[in-house]
C-alpha positions as CSV (number, residue, x, y, z in Angstrom):
1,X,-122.0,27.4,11.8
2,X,-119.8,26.2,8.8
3,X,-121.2,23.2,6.7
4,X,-119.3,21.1,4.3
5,X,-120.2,21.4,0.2
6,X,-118.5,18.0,-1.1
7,X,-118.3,17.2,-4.6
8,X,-117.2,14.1,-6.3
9,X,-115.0,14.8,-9.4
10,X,-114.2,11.6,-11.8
11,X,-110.9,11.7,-13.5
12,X,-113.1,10.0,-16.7
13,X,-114.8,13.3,-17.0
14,X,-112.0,14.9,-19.4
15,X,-113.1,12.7,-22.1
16,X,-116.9,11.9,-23.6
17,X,-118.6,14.6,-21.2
18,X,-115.6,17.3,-22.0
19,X,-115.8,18.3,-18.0
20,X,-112.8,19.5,-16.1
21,X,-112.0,21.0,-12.9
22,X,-112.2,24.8,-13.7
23,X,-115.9,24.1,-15.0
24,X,-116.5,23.8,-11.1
25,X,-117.7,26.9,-9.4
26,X,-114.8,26.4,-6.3
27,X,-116.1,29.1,-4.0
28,X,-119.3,26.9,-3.7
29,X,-117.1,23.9,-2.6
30,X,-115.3,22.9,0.9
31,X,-114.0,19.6,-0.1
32,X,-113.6,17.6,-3.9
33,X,-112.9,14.0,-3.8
34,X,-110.8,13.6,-6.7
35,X,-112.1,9.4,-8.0
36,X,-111.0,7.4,-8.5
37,X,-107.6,6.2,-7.2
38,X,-107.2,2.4,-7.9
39,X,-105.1,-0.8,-6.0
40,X,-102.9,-3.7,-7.3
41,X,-104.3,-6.6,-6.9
42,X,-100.9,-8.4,-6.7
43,X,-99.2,-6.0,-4.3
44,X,-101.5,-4.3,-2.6
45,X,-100.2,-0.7,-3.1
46,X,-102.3,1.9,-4.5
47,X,-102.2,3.3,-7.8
48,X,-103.3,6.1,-10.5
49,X,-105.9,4.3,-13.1
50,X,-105.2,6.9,-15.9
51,X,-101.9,8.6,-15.6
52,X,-102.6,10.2,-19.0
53,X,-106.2,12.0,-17.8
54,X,-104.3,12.3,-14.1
55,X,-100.7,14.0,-14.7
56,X,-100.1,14.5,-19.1
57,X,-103.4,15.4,-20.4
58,X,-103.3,19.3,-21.6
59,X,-105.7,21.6,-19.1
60,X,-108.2,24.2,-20.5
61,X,-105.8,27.0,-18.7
62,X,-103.1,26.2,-21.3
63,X,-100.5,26.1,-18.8
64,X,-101.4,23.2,-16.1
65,X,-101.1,19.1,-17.1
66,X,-103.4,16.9,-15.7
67,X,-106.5,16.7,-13.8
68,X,-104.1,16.2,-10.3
69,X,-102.5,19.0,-10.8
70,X,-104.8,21.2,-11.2
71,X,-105.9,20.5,-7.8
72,X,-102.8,21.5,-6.6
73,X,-103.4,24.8,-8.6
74,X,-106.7,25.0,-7.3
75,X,-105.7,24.5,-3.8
76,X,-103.2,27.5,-4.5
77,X,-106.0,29.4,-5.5
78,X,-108.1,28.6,-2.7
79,X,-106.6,27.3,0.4
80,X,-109.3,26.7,2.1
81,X,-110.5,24.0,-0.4
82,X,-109.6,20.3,1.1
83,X,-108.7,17.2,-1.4
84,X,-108.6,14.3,-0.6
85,X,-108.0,11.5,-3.2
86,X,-110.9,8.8,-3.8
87,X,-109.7,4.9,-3.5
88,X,-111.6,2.1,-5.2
89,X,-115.5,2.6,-6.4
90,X,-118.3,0.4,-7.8
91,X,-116.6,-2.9,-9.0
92,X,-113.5,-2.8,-6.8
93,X,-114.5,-5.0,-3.8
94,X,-112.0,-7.4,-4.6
95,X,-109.2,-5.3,-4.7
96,X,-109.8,-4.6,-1.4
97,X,-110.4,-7.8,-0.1
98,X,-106.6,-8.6,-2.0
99,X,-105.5,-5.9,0.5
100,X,-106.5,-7.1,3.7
101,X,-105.7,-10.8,2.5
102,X,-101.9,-10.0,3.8
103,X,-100.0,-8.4,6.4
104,X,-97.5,-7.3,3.6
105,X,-100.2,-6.1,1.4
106,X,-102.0,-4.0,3.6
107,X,-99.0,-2.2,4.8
108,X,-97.9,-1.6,0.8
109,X,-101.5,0.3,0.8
110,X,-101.0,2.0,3.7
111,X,-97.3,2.8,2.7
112,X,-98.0,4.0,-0.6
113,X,-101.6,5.7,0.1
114,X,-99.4,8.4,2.2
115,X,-97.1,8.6,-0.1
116,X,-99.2,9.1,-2.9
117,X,-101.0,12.2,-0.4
118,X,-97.8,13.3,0.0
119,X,-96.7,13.6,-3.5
120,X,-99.7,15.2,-5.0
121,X,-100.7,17.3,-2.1
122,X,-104.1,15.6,-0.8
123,X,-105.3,17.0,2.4
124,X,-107.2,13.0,3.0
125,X,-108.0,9.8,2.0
126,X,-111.4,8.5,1.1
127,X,-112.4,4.7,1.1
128,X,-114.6,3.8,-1.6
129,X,-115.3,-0.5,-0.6
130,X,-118.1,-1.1,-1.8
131,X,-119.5,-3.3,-0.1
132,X,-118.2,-5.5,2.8
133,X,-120.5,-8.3,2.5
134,X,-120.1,-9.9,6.1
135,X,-118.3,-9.5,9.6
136,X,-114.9,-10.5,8.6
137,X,-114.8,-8.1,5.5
138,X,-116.2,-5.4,7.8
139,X,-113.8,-6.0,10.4
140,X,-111.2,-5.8,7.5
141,X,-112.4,-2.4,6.8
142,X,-112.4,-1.5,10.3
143,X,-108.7,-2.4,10.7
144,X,-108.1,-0.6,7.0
145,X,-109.3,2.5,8.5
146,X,-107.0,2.0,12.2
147,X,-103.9,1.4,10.0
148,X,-104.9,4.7,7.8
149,X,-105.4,6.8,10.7
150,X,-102.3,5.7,13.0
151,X,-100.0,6.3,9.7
152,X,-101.8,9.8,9.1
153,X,-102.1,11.4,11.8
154,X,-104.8,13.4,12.8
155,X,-103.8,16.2,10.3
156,X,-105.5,14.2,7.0
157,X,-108.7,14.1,6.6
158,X,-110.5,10.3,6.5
159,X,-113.6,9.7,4.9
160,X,-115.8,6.4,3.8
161,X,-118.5,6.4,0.6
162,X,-121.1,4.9,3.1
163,X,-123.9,2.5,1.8
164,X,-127.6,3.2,2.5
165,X,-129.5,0.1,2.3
166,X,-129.9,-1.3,5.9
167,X,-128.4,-4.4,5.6
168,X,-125.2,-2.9,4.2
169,X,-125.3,-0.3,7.1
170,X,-125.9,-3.7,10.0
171,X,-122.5,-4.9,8.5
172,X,-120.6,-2.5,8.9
173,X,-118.8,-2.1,12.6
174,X,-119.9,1.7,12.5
175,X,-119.2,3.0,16.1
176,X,-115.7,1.2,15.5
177,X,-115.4,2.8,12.6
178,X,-116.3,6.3,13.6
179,X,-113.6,6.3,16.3
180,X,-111.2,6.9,12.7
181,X,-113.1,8.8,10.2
182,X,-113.4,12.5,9.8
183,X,-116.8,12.2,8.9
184,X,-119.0,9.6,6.5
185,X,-120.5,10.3,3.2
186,X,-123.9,8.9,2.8
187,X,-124.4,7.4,-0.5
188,X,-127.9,8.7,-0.3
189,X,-128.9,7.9,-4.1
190,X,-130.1,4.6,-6.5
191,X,-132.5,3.9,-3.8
192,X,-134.7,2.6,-7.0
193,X,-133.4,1.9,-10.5
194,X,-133.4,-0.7,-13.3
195,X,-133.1,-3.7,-10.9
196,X,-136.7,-1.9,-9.1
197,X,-139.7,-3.8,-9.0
198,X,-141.4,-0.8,-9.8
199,X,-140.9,2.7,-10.0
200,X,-139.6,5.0,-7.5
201,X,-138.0,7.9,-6.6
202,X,-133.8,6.9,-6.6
203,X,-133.0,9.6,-3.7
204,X,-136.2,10.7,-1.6
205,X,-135.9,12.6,1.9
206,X,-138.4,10.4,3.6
207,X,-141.0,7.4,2.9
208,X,-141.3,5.2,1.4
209,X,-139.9,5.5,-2.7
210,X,-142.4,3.5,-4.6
211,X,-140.6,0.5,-4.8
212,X,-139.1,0.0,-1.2
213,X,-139.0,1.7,1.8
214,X,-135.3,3.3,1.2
215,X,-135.1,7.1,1.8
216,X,-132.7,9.7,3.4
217,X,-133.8,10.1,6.9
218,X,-133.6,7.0,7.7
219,X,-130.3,6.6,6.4
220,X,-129.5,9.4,8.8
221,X,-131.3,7.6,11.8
222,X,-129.6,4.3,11.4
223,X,-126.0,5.4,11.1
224,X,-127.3,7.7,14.0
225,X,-128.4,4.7,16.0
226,X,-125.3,2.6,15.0
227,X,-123.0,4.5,17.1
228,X,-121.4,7.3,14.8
229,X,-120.8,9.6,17.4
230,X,-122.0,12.9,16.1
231,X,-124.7,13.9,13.6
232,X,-121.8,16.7,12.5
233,X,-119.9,14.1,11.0
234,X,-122.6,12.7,8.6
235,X,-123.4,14.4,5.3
236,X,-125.7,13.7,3.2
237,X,-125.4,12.8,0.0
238,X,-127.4,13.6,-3.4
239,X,-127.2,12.7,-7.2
240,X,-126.2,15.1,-9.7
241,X,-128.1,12.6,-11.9
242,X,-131.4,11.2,-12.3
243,X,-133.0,7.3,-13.2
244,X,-135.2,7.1,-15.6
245,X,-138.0,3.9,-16.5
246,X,-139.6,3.0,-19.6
247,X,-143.5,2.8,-18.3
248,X,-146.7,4.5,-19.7
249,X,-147.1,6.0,-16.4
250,X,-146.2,9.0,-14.3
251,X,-147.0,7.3,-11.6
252,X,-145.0,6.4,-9.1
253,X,-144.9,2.7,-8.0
254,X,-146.4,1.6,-11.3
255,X,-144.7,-1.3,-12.9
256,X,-142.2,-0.4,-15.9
257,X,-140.5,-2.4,-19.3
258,X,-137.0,-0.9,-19.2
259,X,-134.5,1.5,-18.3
260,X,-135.7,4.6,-20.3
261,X,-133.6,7.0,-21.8
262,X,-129.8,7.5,-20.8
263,X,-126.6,5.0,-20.5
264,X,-128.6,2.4,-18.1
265,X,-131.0,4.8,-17.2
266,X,-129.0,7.5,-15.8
267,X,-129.5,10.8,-17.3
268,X,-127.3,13.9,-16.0
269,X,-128.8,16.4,-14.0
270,X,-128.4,19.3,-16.4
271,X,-130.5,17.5,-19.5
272,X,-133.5,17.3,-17.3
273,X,-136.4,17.7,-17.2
274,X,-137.3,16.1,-20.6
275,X,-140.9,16.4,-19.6
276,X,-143.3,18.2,-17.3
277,X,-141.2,18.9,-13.8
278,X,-143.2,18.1,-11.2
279,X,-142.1,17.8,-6.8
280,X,-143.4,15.4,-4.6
281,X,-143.1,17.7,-1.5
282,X,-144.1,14.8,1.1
283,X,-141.3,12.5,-0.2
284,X,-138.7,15.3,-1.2
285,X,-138.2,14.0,-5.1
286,X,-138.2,16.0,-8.3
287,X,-139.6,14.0,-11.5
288,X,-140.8,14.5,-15.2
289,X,-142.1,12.2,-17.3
290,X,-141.7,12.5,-21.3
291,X,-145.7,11.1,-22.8
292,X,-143.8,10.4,-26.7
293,X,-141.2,8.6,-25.4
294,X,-143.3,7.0,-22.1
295,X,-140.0,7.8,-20.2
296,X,-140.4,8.6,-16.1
297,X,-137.1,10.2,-14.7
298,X,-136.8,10.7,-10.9
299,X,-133.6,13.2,-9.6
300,X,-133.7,16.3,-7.1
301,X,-133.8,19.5,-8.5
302,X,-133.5,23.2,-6.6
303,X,-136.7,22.8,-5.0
304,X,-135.3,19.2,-3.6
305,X,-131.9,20.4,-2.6
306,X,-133.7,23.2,-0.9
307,X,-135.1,21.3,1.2
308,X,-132.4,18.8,2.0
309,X,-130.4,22.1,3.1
310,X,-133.2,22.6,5.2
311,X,-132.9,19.0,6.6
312,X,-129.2,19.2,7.4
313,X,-129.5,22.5,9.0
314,X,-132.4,21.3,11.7
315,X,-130.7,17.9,12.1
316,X,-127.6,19.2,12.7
317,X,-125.5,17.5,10.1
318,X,-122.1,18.6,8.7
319,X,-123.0,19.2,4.9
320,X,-124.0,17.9,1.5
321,X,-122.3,15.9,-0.6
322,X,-122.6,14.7,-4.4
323,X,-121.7,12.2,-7.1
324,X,-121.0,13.4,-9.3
325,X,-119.7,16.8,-10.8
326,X,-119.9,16.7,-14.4
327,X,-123.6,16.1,-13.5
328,X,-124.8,19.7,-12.2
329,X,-125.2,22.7,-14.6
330,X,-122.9,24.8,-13.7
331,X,-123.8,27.2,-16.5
332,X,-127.2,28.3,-14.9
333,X,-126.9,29.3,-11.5
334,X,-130.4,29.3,-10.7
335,X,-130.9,25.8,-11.7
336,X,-127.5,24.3,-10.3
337,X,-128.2,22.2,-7.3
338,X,-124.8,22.8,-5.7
339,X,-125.5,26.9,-5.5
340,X,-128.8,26.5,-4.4
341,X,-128.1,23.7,-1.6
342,X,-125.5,26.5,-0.6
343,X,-127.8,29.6,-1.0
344,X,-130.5,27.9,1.6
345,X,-127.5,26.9,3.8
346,X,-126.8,30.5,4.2
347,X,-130.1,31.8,4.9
C-alpha cells in the first residue's frame, strides 16, 4: 500500500534560515506544497508574493533561478514527485473573502490559478483559508473548491490546509467539500502555545494536551464523522517545529510567564532538544525542558513520528504531512522525522 510523504516548503526559506529545495532529501517525498501563492485583493486573481525568491534568485546548483523552477527541475528529476502550489496561509482570510465577494473576482482566481499551474508546471492546487468563520464563508469555500475542480479536471490534484479545533472543523461543509478534494491535510499542530492557559503538548496523538482536550485522533474521528468519505484521503499532519513556555516546571499543565525561547516560541525541529528529551508515550509528545533558562519545549521527535506512522498505517490513512521543511534536520538521518516517519511506514 503506497502512503503519501507531504512536505510544506516556504518560498521565505531562501533568506534568514539559508534553506532551499535541494536541502530536501526528494526520494523521501511524494508531494511538496510549494507556500505560499498569494491573491489581489482588488481583482481577485492570484499572484506570486516574491517574484525575486520565486523566479530570479540564483539556486545552490549554479545553473537554475528561482525557488519555482527548481521544482520544475526537480520534477524532471523525479517524476513521480507531485507539486502543487500553496494559496493564501495564516493572515490571508480576507483575501479570500475579497474573492468570493464577486462573480467576476472569483472567476479571475479560478482563471488565473490554472493558468498559473499551467505555466509553472504544478501538478494541483492547495487552499490555505484560514479560517471560514461561519456558514456563508464556508459555503464560499465550498463553491471555491466546485469552481476549482470543474476548471481542472480531474487530472490536478486538490488539496485544503484543514483546521483542527472542533469548532473550526463544525463550520466547515466537509462531506460537500470532500466530493472536490483529492485528499485534506490536517493541520494537526499548535494545539497549545503562547495564547495556552497552561502548558501543553502543541501536537499530541491522543488526550488530552495539558491545556485542552485537542489531539490528533480526534481530529481524525471528527473529519471522519463529518462525512469525508475515506480515511485514505486524510493525512495527518505534524510540526517540523516545537513551542516552547517560560515556566519553572517540566510539568505539563503547569501554568507559565511567557513564550520561552525562539521567535514567539517556536523553535525549529533540528535545534532541539535544548534540555533533557523526554516521550510521553500515552499522549504521543516529545519534550525537554532547559533548568538555566526555565524553558519547556513540546515537538515530536523520531520516537513520536514513529508512532504516528504506526497510527496511519492501522487507521488506514493516506500519509503524513508537515509544516514546514526548513524545520527537519536533514543532515542527520537518524534524527530527521521525515526518514523515520517513512522508515516505520515501510516496515
Amino acid at each position: 500500500m503506497s502512503y503519501k510523504t507531504c512536505l510544506y516548503y516556504s518560498n521565505w526559506s531562501v533568506y534568514q534560515k539559508k534553506h532551499f529545495l535541494q536541502d530536501i532529501p526528494i526520494h523521501l517525498v511524494t508531494n511538496l506544497f510549494y507556500a505560499f501563492i498569494g491573491i489581489d485583493e482588488s481583482t481577485g486573481k492570484v499572484r506570486l508574493t516574491d517574484s525575486w525568491a520565486d523566479l530570479e534568485l540564483p539556486m545552490p546548483d549554479g545553473e537554475t533561478r528561482g525557488s519555482i523552477n527548481m521544482l520544475a527541475k526537480l520534477k524532471r528529476e523525479n517524476p513521480a514527485l507531485k507539486v502543487s502550489m500553496s494559496i493564501g496561509g495564516w493572515g490571508t482570510s480576507h483575501l479570500f473573502r475579497a474573492v468570493m465577494s464577486t462573480k467576476s473576482k472569483l472567476e479571475n482566481f479560478i482563471s488565473s490559478a490554472s493558468e498559473l499551474c499551467l505555466e509553472h508546471q504544478f501538478d494541483g492546487i492547495d487552499i490555505d483559508w484560514e479560517y471560514p468563520e461561519n456558514a456563508t464563508e464556508s459555503r464560499q469555500l465550498t463553491e471555491l473548491l466546485r469552481a476549482l475542480r470543474n476548471k481542472l479536471g480531474t487530472s490536478y490534484l486538490i488539496t485544503v490546509a484543514a483546521p483542527a479545533s472542533r469548532d473550526k472543523i463544525n463550520t466547515l461543509e466537509v462531506s460537500e467539500m470532500d466530493k472536490y478534494l483529492s485528499f485534506w491535510n490536517l493541520m494537526c499542530y499548535d494545539f497549545t502555545g503562547t495564547w495556552s492557559a497552561k502548558t501543553g503538548y502543541h501536537s499530541n496523538l491522543f488526550g488530552n494536551n495539558g491545556d485542552n482536550e485537542l489531539n490528533c485522533n480526534d481530529v481524525v474521528q471528527a473529519y471522519l464523522a463529518q462525512g469525508v468519505s475515506s480515511a485514505r484521503k486524510l493525512i495527518l499532519g505534524m510540526p517540523n517545529y516545537g513551542r516552547s513556555f517560560q515556566c519553572d516546571s517540566e510539568t505539563i499543565g503547569c501554568s507559565f510567564t511567557g513564550c520561552g525561547a525562539g521567535e514567539e516560541g517556536i523553535l525549529p525541529y533540528k535545534s532541539l532538544p535544548i534540555g533533557k528529551e523526554e516521550v510521553d508515550s500515552r499522549m504521543v509528545s516529545a519534550y525537554c525542558y532547559n533548568e538555566g533558562k526555565k524553558t519547556l519545549v513540546v515537538y515530536d521527535n523520531p520516537q513520536t513520528v514513529r508512532i504516528k506512522a504506526m497510527y496511519v498505517k492501522s487507521n488506514n490513512l493516506g500519509g503524513g504531512m508537515w509544516w514546514e521543511s526548513c524545520g527537519d534536520d536533514f543532515s542527520n538521518m537518524e534524527r530527521c522525522l521525515l526518514n523515520n516517519f517513512v522508515d516505520q511506514l515501510r516496515s
